[in-house]
N, C-alpha and C positions, 0 to 999 in steps of 0.2 A: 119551452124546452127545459128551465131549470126544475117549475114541478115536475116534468114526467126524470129527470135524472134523479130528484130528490126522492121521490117515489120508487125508483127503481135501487136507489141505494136503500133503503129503510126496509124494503121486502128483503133484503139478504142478510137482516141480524131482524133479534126481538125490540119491541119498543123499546127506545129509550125510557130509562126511567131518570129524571129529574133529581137534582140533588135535594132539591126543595121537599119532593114527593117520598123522597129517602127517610132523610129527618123525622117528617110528620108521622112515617110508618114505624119508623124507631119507636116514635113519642106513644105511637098509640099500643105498639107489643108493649113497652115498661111498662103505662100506668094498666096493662090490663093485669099483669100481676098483683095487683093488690085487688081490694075488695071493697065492691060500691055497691052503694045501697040503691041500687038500681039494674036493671036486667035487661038490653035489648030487647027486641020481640025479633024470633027466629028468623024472619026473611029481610029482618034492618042488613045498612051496609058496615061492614067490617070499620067504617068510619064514623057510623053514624055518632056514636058519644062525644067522639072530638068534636065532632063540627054542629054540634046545639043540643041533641035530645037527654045531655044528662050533665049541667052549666056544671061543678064540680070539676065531672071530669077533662069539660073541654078545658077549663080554665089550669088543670095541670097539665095537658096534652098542650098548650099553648104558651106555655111557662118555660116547657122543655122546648119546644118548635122555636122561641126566641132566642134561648142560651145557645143550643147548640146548630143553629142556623149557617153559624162561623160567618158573616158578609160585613165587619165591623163598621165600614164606611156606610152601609145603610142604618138608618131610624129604624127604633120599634115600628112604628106605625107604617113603613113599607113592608115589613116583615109580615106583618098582621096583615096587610091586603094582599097579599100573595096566600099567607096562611086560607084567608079568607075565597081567595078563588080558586083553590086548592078544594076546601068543602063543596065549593060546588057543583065542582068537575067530580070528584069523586065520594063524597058525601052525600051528594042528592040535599045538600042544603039552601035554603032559601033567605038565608038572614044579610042585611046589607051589612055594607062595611061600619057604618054607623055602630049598627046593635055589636059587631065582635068589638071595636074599640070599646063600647061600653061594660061588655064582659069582661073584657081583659082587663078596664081598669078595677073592674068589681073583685074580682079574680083575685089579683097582686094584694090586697087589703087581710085575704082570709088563707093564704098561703100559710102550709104549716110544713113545720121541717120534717125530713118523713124520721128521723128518729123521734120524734115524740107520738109516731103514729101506732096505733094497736093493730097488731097482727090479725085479732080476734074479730071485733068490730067493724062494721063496716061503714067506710066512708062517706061524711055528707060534707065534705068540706077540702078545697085542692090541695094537694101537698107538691111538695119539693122532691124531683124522683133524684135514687142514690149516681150523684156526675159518676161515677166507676163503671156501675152498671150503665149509664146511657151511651157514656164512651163505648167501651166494649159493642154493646148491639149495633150501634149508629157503625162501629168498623166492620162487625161483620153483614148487616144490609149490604153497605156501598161495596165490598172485597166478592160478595156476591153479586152482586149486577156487573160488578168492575169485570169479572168473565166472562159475563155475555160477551160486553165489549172488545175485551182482550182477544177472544173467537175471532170475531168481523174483523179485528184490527191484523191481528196475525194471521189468518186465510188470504186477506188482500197483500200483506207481505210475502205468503209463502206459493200465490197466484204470480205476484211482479215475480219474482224467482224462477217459475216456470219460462215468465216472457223474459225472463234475461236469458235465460237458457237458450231460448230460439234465436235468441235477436243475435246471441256470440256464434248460433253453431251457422246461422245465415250468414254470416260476417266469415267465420270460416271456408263457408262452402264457396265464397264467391273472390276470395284476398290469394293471392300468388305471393302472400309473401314469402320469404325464400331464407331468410336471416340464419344465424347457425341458433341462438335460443328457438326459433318458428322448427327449425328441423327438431332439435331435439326433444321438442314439446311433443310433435307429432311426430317420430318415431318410437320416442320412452313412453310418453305419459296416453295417447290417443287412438292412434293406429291400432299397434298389437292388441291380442286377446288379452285377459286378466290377467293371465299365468303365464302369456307367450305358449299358449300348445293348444287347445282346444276353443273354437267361440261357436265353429257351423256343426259341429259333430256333438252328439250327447256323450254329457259325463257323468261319472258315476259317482253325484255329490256323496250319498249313502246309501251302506249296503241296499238297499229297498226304495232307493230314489236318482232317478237319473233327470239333467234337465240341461240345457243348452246356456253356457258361460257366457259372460257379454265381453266387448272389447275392453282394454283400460280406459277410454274416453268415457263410453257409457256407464261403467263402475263409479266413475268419477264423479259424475254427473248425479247417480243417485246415491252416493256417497254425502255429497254438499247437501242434496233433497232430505236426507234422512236427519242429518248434523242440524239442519237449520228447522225441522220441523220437533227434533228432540230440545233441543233449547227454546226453540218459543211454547213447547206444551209443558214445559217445568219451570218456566219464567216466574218466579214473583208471585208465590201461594205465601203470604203471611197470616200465621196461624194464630187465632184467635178464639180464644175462651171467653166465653160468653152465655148470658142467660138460657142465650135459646140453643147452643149445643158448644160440645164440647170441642175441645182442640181437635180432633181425630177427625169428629162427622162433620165439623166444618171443613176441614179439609178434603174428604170425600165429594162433600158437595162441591165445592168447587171445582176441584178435578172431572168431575161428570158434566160439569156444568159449561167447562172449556171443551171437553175431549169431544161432547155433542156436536159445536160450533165448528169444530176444525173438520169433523167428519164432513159435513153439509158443504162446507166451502172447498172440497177437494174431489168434489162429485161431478162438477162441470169439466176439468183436466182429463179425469178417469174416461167419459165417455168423448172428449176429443179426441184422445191419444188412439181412441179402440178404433174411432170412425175411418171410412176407409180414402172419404170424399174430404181430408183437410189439407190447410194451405201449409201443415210445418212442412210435410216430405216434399211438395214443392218450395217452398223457401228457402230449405235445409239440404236437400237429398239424401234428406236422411229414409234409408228403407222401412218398409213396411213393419218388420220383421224388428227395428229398433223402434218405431213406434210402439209395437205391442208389450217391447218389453220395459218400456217408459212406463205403461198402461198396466202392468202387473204392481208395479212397484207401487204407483201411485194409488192403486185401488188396495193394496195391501193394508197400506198407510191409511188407509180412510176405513178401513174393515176393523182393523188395530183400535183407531181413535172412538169407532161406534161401539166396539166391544167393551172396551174401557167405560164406556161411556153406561151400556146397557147394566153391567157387572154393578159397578156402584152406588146405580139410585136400585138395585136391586137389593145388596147389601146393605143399603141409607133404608129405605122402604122397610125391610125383615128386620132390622137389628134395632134402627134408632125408631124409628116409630112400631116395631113388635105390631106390625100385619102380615098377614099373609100374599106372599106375592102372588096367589091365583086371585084374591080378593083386588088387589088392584089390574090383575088381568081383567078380571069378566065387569068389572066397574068402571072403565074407564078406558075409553077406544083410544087414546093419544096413548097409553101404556102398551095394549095388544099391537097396535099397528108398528108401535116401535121393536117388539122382541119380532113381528111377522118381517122385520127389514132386515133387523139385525141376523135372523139365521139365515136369512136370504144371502146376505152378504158375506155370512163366513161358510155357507156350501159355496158359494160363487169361488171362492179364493182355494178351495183343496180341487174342486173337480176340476180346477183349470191349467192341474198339473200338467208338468208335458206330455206325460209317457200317458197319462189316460187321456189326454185329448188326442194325439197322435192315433192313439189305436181305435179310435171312435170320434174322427172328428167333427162328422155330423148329426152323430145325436150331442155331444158335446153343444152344437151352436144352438141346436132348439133348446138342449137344457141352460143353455145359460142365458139366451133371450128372455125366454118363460121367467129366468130366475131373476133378470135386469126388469123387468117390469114388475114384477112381486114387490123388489124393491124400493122402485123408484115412487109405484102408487103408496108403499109403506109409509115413503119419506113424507109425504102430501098429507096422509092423514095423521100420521106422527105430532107433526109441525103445524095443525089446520090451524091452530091457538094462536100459536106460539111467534109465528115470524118464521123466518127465515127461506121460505118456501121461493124467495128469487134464486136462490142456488139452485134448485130443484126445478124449476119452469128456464132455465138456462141451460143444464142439462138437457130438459127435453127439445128446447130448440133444438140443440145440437144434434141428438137422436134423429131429429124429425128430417133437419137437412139431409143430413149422409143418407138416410133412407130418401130421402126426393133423389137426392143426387144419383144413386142406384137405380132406382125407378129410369132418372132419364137417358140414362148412359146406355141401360137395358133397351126402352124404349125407341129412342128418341135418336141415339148417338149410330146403334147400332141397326135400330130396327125393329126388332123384335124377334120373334121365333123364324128362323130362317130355313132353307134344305140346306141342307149338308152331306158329306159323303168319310166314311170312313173304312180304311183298309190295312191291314196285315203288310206292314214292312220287313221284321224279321220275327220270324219264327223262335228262332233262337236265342235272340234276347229280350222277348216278350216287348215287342214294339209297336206300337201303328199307329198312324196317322190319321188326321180328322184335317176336313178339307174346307171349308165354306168358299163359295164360288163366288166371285162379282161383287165384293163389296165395296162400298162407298168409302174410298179410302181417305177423302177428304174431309167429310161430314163423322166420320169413327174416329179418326187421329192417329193411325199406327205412328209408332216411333221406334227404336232399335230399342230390345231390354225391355219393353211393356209387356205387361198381363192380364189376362183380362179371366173371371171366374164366369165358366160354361153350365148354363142349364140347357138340360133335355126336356123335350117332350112328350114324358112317356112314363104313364099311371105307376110306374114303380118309382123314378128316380125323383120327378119331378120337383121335389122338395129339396133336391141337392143343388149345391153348387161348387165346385171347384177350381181353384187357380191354375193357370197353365199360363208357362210366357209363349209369344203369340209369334210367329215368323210369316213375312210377307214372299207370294210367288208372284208375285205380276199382280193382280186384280184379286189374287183371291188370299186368303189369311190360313194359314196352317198349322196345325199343334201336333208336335210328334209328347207321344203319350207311354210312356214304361207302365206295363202292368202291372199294379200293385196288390192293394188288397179292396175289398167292398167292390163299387161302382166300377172302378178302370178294369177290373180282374173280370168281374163279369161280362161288359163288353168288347173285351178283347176273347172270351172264348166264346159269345153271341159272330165275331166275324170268321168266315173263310180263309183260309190257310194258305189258299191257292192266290190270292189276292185281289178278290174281286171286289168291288165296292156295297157295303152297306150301307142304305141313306139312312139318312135320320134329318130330325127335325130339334134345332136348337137356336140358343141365344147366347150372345155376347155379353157380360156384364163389365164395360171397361171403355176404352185404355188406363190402365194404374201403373204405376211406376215411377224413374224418373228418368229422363234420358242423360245419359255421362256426356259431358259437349268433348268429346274426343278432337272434335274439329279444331278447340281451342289450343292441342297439343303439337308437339311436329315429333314426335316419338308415341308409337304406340304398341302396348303387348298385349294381345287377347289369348286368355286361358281358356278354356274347357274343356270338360270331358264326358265321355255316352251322350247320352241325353239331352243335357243340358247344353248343346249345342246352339238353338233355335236363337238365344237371344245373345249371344257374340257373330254368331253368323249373320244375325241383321246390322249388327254395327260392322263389320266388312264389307256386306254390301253397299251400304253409305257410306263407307270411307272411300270405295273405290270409283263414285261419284265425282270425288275431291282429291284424287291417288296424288297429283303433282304437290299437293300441298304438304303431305308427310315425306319425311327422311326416311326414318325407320318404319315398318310396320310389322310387327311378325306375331301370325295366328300360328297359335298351338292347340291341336286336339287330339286329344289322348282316348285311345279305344280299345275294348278290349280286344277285341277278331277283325277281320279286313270285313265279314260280311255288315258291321255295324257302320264301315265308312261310307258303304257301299248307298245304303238307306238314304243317304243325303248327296248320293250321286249328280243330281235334274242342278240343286243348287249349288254346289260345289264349283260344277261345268261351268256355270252360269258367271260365277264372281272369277272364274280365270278369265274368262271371255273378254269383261268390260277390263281386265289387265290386262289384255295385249292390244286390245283398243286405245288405251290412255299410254301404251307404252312404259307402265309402270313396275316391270315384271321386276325390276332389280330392287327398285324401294320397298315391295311388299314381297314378305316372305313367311309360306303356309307350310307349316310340321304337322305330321301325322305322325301320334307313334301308337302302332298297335300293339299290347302289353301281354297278348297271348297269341301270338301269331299260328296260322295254320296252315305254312307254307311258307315256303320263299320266291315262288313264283309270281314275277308282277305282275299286277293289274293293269289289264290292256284300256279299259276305259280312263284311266287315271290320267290326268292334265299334266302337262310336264310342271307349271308351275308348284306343284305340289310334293314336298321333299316326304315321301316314305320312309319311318325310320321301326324295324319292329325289335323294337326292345322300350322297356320304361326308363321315363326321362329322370335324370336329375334335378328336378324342383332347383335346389338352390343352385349349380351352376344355370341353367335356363336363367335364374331372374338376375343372377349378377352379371352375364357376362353380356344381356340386354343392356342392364341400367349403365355398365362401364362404356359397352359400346357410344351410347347415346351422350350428346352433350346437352342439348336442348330441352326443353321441356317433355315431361313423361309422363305417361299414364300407363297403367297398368290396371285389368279388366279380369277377373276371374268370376264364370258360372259353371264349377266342376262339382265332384263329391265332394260334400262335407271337410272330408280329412284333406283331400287336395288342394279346397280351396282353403285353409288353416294354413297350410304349410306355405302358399302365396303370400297371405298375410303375413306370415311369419318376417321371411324372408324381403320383404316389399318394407317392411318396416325397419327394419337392420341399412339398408341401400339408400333410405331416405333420408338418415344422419348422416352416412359417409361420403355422398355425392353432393357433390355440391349446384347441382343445378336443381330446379324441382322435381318432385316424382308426389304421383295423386294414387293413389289405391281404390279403386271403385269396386264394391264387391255386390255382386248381382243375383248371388244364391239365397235366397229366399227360404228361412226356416222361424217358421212360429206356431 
């Protein structure tokens, strides 16, 4: 077990390089600066002279390898048998320890100071390299490998950060504590949008860029992500002058040399956050929708660090060694496969804007699939040398499950390709419904608030898949569907007006979600409005399961015409019913307010339990004069528009400082 963890750590940085291996490399760049009367042969090792084929030079290469070794509590002659199996490892030498002591004492005898050494002449005899210059290199070797290490060291620091992340928001998701600092944390700092105005609706960051705001928690959150990722990539660059480059390009290099490592170690986060099959939004409840945008930020950050990364041994490449960067392209595949990653990964980061993924978000998913795998194979041969490729076989684990997990949910959970029935509910506000008959509601998992994304059957769409949250009729699973654009628009004008049923043949890929334990509450407020009915309506149906256990209950559904209530008539009837069964009719209380009314003549089918109101509500009297009602624990549930469910938040956050019993905010609108 310890090798395969020991192994599993070592694949995610480059080899270690040894301080011993340091030194010796130091020894052998200074004495190659001078000039020996001796010449390698082309295919010798980079060490061969040190370690026997030219005694001279080994004997200054070993002169330097003891001074500057720094272990003062060791002997020369352990220094020299280290030295010594040092050559063999990487020298390709054969000489026992015997014969380097006997060099070495030979050596120390013919030692010449290198100021009395001729420039011109070439060396038969070892000298004494300049301590300034050995210093100098020996600091910039070790300040270069010291970033490898500082990569692996700081990605595993800024990986625990992620999991501290989960470990507080799990601790959040599951603690009632109630204290006045716990209120004002999570009403000031948590709850609200950034700004207090917009989080579900698009804003208009610049003239030519709109995109969906996070809450203040989540800002926070990658506020800390950014802060503790900018301080550990500018940590501790001492800038050193030296033989082999100047102040500047050492500096280069090393910045390339860290921004590389940090890229690689933030690639595993990237594709958990994106997968759809992970344990935070169960651990957390944190939505879907702040997963992905956990998953922008974090792949930004790693787009940021690889670009940095690519930029510089680009400029080190062109400037300080005066090649041409095609030349190190078409010569050397660790170079190509890295620029083939790196554009990969910064088209990945513009087309994943909102407003063009929104308006194309299915060619959007195969472009950025296509472009997620460009990359990840880039990262594999980038890296094949080098190390660090356990970041990248981590990643692909993680890729590999959420695609199993898909696969079985599809399969396995729900079945596979089913009959189905879908029909025209209103004409008017581009509506219909999709039916699946008889499903295994045991073996699929429905829950209140889940979703599940639909594929069809059928030679055009077949490659699609979309989200819809899912509402249960009895045995069978329902998706009321507003026509939009692409797929839904199309078959909604493929169905009959008159309302007769079109089959089709589809699959489930789901349940996702997470369900609000409402149960846990004895005060509850469910928001919605049009459409997004389906998934508060399922938590009323299970509330009214357990109706004696609530105080309060009060379902609010905002519409715009009596004919859009009308659509949801079968289940409406249905959750009065099991209310005057439990005798619950005074604890739960259902508002209708239609906001363009077409009449004032009632609705003869309408359940008494059902208060009809046709005018638009007051948002903020609606949630205060619930939460003041209520003493007991609360919750509050909105799946409306965009702007409606904003101004819940709004207001649900202001109520949650000034009341002094609890109140949870669960918001169920889904925008990514």
């Amino acid at each position: 077990m310890t090798n395969v963890l020991r192994y599993v750590a070592l694949s995610l940085h480059s080899t270690p390089v040894p301080l011993s291996l340091q030194v010796l490399m130091t020894c052998v760049s200074e004495s190659d600066r001078f000039l020996w009367k001796y010449n390698d042969e082309p295919e010798s090792s980079y060490y061969s002279k040190a370690c026997g084929s030219y005694l001279p030079y080994m004997q200054t290469a070993m002169n330097c390898y003891v001074s500057y070794i720094g272990e003062a509590e060791r002997s020369t002659e352990e220094h020299l048998i280290d030295y010594q199996k040092l050559c063999n490892t990487v020298g390709d030498s054969n000489l026992s320890v015997a014969e380097f002591l006997a060099i070495w004492r030979n050596g120390t005898q013919l030692l010449q100071k290198n100021g009395s050494v001729s420039l011109v002449e070439p060396l038969t005899s070892p000298i004494t390299l300049p301590s300034q210059d050995v210093s100098a290199s020996l600091k910039y070797v070790y300040y270069t490998f010291y970033n490898f290490s500082a990569a692996f060291n700081f990605s595993v620091i800024i990986n625990a950060m992620i999991g501290l992340f989960i470990v507080l928001a799990t601790w959040a998701n599951y603690s009632r504590a109630n204290g006045i600092f716990v209120r004002f944390v999570r009403s000031k700092l948590l709850v609200p949008a950034i700004f207090n105005t917009t989080h579900q609706s698009e804003c208009k960051v610049l003239p030519f860029y709109k995109s969906i705001l996070p809450t203040r928690g989540e800002a926070i959150a990658v506020a800390a992500f950014l802060l503790v990722n900018g301080v550990l990539a500018l940590y501790n660059y001492p800038l050193v002058n030296s033989q082999m480059d100047s102040k500047l390009f050492f500096l280069i290099r090393c910045v390339a040399n860290r921004t590389g490592g940090l890229s690689f170690g933030l690639i595993p986060a990237s594709i958990l956050l994106a997968g759809r099959n992970n344990l935070i939004q169960k651990l957390t409840g944190m939505p879907y929708s702040s997963c992905i945008f956990f998953h922008k930020w974090v792949a930004r950050t790693m787009t940021l660090y690889a670009s940095i990364h690519a930029l510089l041994w680009t400029i080190y490449g062109t400037i300080r060694l005066r090649t041409s960067f095609w030349y190190f392209f078409a010569n050397f595949s660790y170079w190509r496969w890295g620029a083939y990653a790196t554009i990969a990964a910064i088209i990945l980061i513009f087309h994943s804007i909102h407003s063009l993924k929104a308006k194309q978000y299915e060619i959007f998913l195969v472009v950025h699939i296509t472009l997620v795998i460009i990359f990840l194979v880039g990262c594999l041969k980038h890296c094949a040398e080098f190390g660090w490729l356990g970041w990248i076989y981590i990643a692909i684990g993680m890729w590999a499950w959420d695609r199993f997990g898909r696969i079985w949910r599809l399969l396995f959970k729900f079945g596979g390709y089913k009959n189905a029935y879908a029909q025209v509910v209103s004409t008017q506000d581009e509506l219909f419904r999709i039916t699946i008959p008889c499903v295994d509601q045991k073996n699929f998992g429905f829950f209140p608030g889940c979703y599940a994304f639909i594929y069809f059957q059928n030679r055009k769409w077949f490659w699609q898949s979309h989200p819809f949250t899912l509402m249960k009729a009895g045995e069978n699973i329902e998706i009321i569907v507003r026509a939009k654009k692409g797929l839904t628009r199309e078959l909604f004008r493929s169905l009959p007006t008159n309302g007769t049923r079109l089959p089709l043949r589809i699959a489930l890929e789901g349940p996702y979600g997470h369900e609000a334990p409402l149960k846990t509450y004895t005060n509850t407020l469910l928001v919605t409005s049009g459409a997004g009915i389906p998934g508060p309506l399922s938590y009323l149906q299970k509330a009214t399961e357990n109706a004696p256990h609530f105080e309060h209950f009060s379902f609010v559904w905002i519409v715009p015409t009596e004919a859009f209530l009308e659509t949801m008539q079968e289940a409406i009837s249905r959750v009065c019913e099991k209310l005057r069964e439990a005798h619950c009719e005074a604890r739960f209380n259902i508002h209708v307010y239609v906001t363009r009314p077409q009449g004032l003549a009632p609705l003869k089918w309408l359940p008494r339990e059902i208060k009809l109101n046709r005018f638009k509500p007051n948002i903020q009297n609606l949630v205060q004069d619930f939460c003041e009602t209520c003493c007991g624990s609360t919750a509050v549930l909105s799946c409306a528009n965009s702007s409606l469910d904003d101004l819940v938040r709004r207001y649900v956050s202001d109520e949650i400082f000034k009341r002094g019993h609890r109140i949870d905010y669960y918001d169920e609108l889904q925008v990514w």
